[in-house]
C-alpha positions in Angstrom: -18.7 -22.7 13.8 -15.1 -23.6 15.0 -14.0 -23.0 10.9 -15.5 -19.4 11.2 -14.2 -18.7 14.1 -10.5 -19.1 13.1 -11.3 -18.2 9.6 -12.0 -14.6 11.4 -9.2 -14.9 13.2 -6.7 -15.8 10.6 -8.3 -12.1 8.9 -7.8 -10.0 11.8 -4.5 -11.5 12.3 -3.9 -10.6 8.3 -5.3 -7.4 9.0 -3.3 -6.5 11.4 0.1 -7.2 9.8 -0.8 -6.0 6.7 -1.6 -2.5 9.0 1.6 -2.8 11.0 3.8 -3.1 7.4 2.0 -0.3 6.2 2.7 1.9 9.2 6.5 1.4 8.7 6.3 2.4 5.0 4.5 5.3 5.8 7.3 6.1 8.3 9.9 5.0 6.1 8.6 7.5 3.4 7.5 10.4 5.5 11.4 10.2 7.1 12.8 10.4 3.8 10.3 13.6 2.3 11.5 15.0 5.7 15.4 14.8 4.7 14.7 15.7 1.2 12.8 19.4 2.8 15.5 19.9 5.2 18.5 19.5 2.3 16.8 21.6 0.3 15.9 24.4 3.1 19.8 24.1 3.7 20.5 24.8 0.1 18.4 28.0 0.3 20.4 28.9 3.2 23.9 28.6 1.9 22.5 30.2 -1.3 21.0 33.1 0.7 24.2 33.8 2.8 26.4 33.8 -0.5 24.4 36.1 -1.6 24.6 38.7 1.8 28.3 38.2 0.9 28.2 39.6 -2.8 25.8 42.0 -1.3 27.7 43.4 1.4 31.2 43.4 -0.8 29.5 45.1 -4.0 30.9 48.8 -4.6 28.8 50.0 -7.0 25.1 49.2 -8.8 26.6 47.4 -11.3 27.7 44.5 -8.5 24.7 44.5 -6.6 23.0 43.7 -10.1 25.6 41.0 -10.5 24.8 39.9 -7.5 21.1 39.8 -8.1 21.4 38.0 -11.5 24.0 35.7 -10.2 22.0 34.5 -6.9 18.1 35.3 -8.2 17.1 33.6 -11.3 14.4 36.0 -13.0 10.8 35.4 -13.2 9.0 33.5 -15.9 6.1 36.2 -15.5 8.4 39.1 -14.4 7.1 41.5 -16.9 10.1 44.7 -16.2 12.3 41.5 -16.9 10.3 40.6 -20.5 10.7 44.4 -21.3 14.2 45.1 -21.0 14.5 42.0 -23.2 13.3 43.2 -25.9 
């Protein structure tokens, strides 16, 4: 009886650690996604405000569709982009 006792007790013991290292990868890993989404939410941004700027200084269509082709990639489906294309 005395042997099952602490043979339970070494598990839960086990089972508890195991749970407690666990925990702290899980945090370790859900701090590091969270850097990853804010760097690349503050890439968007910079991109986004470089493009106001070419916006806002273009004088002519022409520049604005510089500014469009330099700032927004096209579409792999964008069909008005596969017709002029050809």
């Amino acid at each position: 009886m005395k042997t099952k006792l602490m043979t339970a007790a070494f598990i839960c013991i086990c089972a508890i650690s195991a749970s407690a290292a666990h925990s702290d990868s899980n945090h370790q890993n859900i701090e590091q996604k969270k850097t990853e989404i804010l760097q690349h939410i503050q890439e968007r941004i910079t991109n986004s405000e470089a493009e106001i700027v070419c916006v806002k200084s273009a004088q002519s269509h022409d520049e604005l569709r510089t500014c469009k082709e330099k700032f927004r990639p096209p579409l792999k489906n964008d069909k008005h982009n596969q017709i002029q294309s050809r």
